[in-house]
Every structure is written in structure tokens, then in C-alpha cells.
C-alpha positions as CSV (number, residue, x, y, z in Angstrom):
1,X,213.9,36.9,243.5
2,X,215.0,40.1,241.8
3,X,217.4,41.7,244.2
4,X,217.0,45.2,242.4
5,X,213.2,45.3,243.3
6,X,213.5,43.3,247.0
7,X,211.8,45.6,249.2
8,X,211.2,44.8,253.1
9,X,208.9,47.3,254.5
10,X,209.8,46.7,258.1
11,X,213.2,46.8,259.8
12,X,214.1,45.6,262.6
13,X,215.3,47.7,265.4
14,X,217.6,46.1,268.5
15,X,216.3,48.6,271.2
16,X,218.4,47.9,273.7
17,X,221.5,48.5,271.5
18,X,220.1,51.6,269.6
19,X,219.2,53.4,273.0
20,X,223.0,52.2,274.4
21,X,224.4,54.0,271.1
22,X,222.3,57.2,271.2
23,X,222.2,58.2,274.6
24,X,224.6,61.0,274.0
25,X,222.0,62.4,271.4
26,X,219.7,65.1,271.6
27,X,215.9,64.4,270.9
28,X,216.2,65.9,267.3
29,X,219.3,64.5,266.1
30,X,217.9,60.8,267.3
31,X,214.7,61.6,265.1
32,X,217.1,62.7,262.7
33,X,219.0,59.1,262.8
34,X,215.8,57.3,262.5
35,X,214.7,59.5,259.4
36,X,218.1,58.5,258.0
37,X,217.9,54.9,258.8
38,X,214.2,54.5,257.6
39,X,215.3,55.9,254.3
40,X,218.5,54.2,254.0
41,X,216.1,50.9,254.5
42,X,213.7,52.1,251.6
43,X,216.5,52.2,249.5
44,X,217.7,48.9,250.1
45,X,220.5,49.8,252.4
46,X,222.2,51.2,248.7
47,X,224.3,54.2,249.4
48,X,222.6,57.6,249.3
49,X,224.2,61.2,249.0
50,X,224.4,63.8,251.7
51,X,221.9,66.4,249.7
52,X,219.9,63.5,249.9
53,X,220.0,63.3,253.7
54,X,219.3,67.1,253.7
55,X,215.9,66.8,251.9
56,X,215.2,63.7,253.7
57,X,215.1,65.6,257.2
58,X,213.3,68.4,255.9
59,X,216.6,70.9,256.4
60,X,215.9,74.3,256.0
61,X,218.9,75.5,258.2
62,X,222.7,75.0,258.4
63,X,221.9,74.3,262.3
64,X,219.7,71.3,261.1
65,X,222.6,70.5,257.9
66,X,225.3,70.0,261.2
67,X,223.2,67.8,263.2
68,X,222.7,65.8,260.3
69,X,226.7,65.5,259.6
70,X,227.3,65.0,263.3
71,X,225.0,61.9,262.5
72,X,226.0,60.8,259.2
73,X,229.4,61.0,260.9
74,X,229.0,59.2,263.6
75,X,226.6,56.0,262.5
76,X,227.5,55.8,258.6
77,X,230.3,55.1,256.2
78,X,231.2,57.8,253.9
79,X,232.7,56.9,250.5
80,X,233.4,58.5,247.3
81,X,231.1,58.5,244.1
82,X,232.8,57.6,241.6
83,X,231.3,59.8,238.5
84,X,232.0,62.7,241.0
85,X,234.5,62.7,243.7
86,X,234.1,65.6,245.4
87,X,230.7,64.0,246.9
88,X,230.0,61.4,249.9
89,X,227.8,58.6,249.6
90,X,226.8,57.0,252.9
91,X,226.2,53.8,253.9
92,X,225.2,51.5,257.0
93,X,227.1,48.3,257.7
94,X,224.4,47.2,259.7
95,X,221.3,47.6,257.5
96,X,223.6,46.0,254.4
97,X,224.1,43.0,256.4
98,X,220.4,42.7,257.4
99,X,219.2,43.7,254.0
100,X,221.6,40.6,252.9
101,X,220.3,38.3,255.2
102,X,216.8,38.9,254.2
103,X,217.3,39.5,250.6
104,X,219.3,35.4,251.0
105,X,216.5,33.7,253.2
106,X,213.4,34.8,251.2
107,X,215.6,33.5,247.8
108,X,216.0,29.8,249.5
109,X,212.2,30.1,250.5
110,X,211.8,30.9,246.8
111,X,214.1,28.0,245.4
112,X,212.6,25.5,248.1
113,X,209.0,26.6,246.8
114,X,209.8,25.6,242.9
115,X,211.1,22.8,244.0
116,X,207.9,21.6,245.8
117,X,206.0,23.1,243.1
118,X,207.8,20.8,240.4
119,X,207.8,17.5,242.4
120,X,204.2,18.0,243.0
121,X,203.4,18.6,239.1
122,X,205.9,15.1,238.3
123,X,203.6,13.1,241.0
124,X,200.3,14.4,239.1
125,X,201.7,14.0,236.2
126,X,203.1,10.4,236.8
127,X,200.9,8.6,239.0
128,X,203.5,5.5,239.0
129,X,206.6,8.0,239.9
130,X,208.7,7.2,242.7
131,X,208.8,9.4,245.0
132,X,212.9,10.4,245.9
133,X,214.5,9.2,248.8
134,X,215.2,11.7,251.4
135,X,219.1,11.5,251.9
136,X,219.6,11.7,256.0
137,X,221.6,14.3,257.8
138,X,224.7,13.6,259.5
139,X,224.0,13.1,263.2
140,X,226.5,16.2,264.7
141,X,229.4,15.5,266.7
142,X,228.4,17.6,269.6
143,X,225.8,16.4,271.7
144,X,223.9,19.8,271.3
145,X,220.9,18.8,273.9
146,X,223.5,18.9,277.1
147,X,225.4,22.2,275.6
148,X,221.7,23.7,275.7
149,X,220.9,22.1,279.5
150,X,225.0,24.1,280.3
151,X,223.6,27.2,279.2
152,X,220.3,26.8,280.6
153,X,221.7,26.0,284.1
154,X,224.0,28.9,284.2
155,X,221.7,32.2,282.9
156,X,219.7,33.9,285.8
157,X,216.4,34.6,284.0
158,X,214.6,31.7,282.6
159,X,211.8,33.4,280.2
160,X,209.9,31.8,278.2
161,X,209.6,28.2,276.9
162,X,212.4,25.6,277.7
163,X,211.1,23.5,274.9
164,X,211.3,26.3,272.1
165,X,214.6,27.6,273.4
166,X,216.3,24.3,273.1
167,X,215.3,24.6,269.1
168,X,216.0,27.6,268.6
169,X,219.6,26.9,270.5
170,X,220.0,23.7,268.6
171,X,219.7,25.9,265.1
172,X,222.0,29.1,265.5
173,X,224.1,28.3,268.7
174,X,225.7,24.5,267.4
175,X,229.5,25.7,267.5
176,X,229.1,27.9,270.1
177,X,230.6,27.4,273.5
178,X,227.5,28.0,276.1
179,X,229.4,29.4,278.6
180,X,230.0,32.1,276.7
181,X,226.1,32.3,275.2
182,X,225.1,32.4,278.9
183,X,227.5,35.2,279.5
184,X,226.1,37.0,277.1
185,X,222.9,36.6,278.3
186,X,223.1,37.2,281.3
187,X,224.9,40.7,280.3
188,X,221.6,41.7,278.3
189,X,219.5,40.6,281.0
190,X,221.4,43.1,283.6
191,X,220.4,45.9,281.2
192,X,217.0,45.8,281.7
193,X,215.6,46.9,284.9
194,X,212.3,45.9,284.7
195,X,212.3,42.2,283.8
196,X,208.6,41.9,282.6
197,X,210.1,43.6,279.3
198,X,213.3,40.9,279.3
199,X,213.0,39.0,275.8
200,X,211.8,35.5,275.8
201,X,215.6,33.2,276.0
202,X,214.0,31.6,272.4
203,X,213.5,35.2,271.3
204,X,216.6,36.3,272.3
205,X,218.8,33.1,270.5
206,X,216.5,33.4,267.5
207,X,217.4,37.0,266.7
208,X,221.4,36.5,267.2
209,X,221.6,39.2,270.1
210,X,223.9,37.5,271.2
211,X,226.7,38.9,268.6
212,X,225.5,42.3,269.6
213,X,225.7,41.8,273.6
214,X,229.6,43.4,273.0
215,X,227.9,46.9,271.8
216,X,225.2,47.5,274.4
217,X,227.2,48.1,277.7
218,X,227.4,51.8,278.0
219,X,230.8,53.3,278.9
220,X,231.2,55.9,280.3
221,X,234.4,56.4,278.5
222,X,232.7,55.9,275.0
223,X,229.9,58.5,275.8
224,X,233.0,61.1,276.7
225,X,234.6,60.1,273.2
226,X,230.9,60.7,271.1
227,X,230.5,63.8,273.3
228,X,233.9,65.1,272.5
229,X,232.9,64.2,268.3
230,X,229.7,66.0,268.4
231,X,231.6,69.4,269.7
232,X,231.4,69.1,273.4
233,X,234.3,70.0,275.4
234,X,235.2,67.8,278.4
235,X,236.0,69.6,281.2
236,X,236.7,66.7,283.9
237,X,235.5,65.0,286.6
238,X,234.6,66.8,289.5
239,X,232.9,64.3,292.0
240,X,230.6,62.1,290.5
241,X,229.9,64.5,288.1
242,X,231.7,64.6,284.5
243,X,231.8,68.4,283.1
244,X,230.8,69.8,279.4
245,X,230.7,73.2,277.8
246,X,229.6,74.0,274.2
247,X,228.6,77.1,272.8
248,X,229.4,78.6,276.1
249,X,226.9,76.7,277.8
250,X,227.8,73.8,280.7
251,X,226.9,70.4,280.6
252,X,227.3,67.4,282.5
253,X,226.9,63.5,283.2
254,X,226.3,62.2,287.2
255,X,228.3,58.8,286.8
256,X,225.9,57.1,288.8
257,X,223.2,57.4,286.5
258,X,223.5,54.1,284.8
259,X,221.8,55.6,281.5
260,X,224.5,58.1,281.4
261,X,222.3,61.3,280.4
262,X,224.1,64.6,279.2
263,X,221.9,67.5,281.1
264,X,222.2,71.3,281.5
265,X,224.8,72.6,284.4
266,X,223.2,74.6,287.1
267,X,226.0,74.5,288.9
């Protein structure tokens, strides 16, 4: 497969994770990070300049230029070009490594295919051909069926086939202690309040959510430190309350909402 013209035209978006990392964001500058990320995507994750990003977003103002640095900031890598290096290219770590994954399991369907291909040609070809002997796989170490029953027992929402979830544990959790897989489960599954929406456990083992489970708690200290990055001032804590100001305007954050929402002062 010719990783030059590999395009995938959908990308896969974590939701629980993206709305964790952009609840400090304003309606435009999250439609602004999307535009980015869809074109970063188009491009094949490749790094793209920040005049690029301008006429991406449609930016016909310097307000609309600084909401789009706050975000290229903030969510991307900056790194010099080397014909010219007084300009940034950006890139995302995240949408390289998914673009790699992709780019690596379609080229093993690929392989795997010719090699079908061929084998079936050599039997038409050769009606007296042996066919080859399948060599066996080692039989693991680590009895994988009671790891997956210790993980089973211990998370507090069982969604979804048992059957499936044992395969799809089987496959991408081998070396993994379950303890910890059920930890991290059951940290996802405390995110969302209304469990009809909770991900299948298959589902939720079968996309690797697992290594993201350490990004999507919300802090209340890491929304202060994105706050202070995209220009707000913190003023304190006063009650429950955390206080903002920027451009002479108050802000602030009721610490008991869980979702952790910036909202004009009245106060």
C-alpha cells in the first residue's frame, strides 16, 4: 500500500476524552479545533503551516488568527520548517499515531491478501500440490481465560456480551494485569452519568481506551492551568466558586459542577 496516497476518510473521535480536554473552550474555538483536526486528518496527520490553519478556519480577523493560536498552542506540536525557519509547522501526536496504526493494519490485510491470492493460483495451477502445513502457535504462559473472569468479576457495569469481551480481552489485554484493566474501567464508567450511553466492555477493550482512561478525569487544577494559557486570569477561590477576569470581564467555575464549565460572573 502506497503510504503517500493512504487516505482514511473517517477518524475516529474518543468523546469522552475530547469533551474532558475542551471543556475550558469556548463554542468557536472547539469548532475551530475540529476544523483543524479534520484537516490535519486529510493530510495524513503530515505537518501543515499556521497560514494554512488561517485559511482552513475561514479567518478574516486577528480575533479569529488568536483563537486559532490559543488552539494550535494548546493541542499541537510546533516545529520548524526547515527550507524556512522563521515558520511553524504543526503536528498532532495523536492523529500520527492513529494514522500509523491504520496506514500498518490495512498493509498486513494487503500482504495476507497476496498471499491467499498466490496459494490459491498454485492449487489451480497444481492440482497434485500439497497444501502447507499450518505451523501451530505457542500455547501462552498465562492462562488468559481466568485473567479475563478477574477483570470481569471486579468492574461494576457488565455491558455487552461476556462471550465477545473475553476475545476481544484475550487479543489486546494478554500482558496486562486485570486489576488494573478493571480500574480503568471502572474510572470511564464513573464518567458517564447516564449508563444507557456506557460502551459495550468488548467495545471498550477493542478500541484501547483503556491507555487513554489517565487523560479523561477532569481536574480542576488542569482546567485552572488551560484557563490561565488561553489569557484568563485566576483570581481565587472564593467558596465553591473559582474566580476569572479577562478583558475586564469576570468569569468563573462552581467546583461542584463535575463538568467544570467557565460561565459569565454576575456576581
Amino acid at each position: 500500500m502506497d503510504q503517500e496516497n493512504n487516505k482514511f476518510h473517517a477518524l475516529q473521535l474518543f468523546t469522552d476524552t475530547f469533551s474532558a480536554e475542551t471543556v475550558h473552550l469556548t463554542n468557536e474555538a472547539v469548532g475551530i479545533y475540529i476544523r483543524l483536526l479534520c484537516f490535519a486528518w486529510t493530510k495524513n496527520a503530515k505537518p501543515f503551516t499556521t497560514s494554512s490553519a488561517y485559511r482552513i478556519c475561514g479567518c478574516k480577523s486577528k480575533e479569529c488568527e488568536a483563537i486559532v493560536n490559543l488552539v494550535l498552542n494548546e493541542f499541537f506540536k510546533a516545529e520548524k520548517i526547515v527550507h524556512n525557519p522563521d515558520l511553524d509547522s504543526w503536528t498532532h501526536k495523536r492523529l500520527i499515531q492513529e494514522h500509523e496504526y491504520l496506514t500498518e493494519k490495512y498493509k498486513k490485510k494487503s500482504i495476507s491478501g497476496k498471499i491467499g491470492a498466490e496459494i490459491r493460483w498454485k492449487k489451480s495451477a497444481n492440482s497434485k500440490s500439497i497444501a502447507p502445513i499450518p505451523i501451530p502457535s505457542p500455547i501462552p504462559n498465562k492462562d488468559i481465560q481466568s485473567m479475563f473472569e478477574k477483570f470481569w468479576s471486579l468492574i461494576n457495569h457488565k455491558k455487552g456480551s461476556k462471550f465477545l469481551a473475553a476475545k476481544r480481552y484475550a487479543a489486546q489485554c494478554p500482558e496486562m494485569e486485570p486489576e488494573q484493566v478493571a480500574l480503568t474501567f471502572n474510572r470511564y464508567a464513573n464518567t458517564v452519568k447516564d449508563k444507557e450511553f456506557l460502551a459495550h466492555v468488548s467495545t471498550w477493550i477493542n478500541q484501547r481506551r483503556f491507555e487513554d482512561e489517565a487523560n479523561n478525569k477532569t481536574d480542576i487544577n488542569n482546567v485552572i492551568s488551560r484557563l490561565v494559557k488561553l489569557g484568563y486570569t485566576h483570581k481565587g477561590r472564593e467558596g465553591n466558586s473559582e474566580k476569572f477576569t479577562k478583558d475586564n470581564k469576570n468569569y468563573s467555575i462552581n467546583r461542584l459542577d463535575t463538568e467544570y464549565m467557565i460561565v459569565p460572573d454576575t456576581n
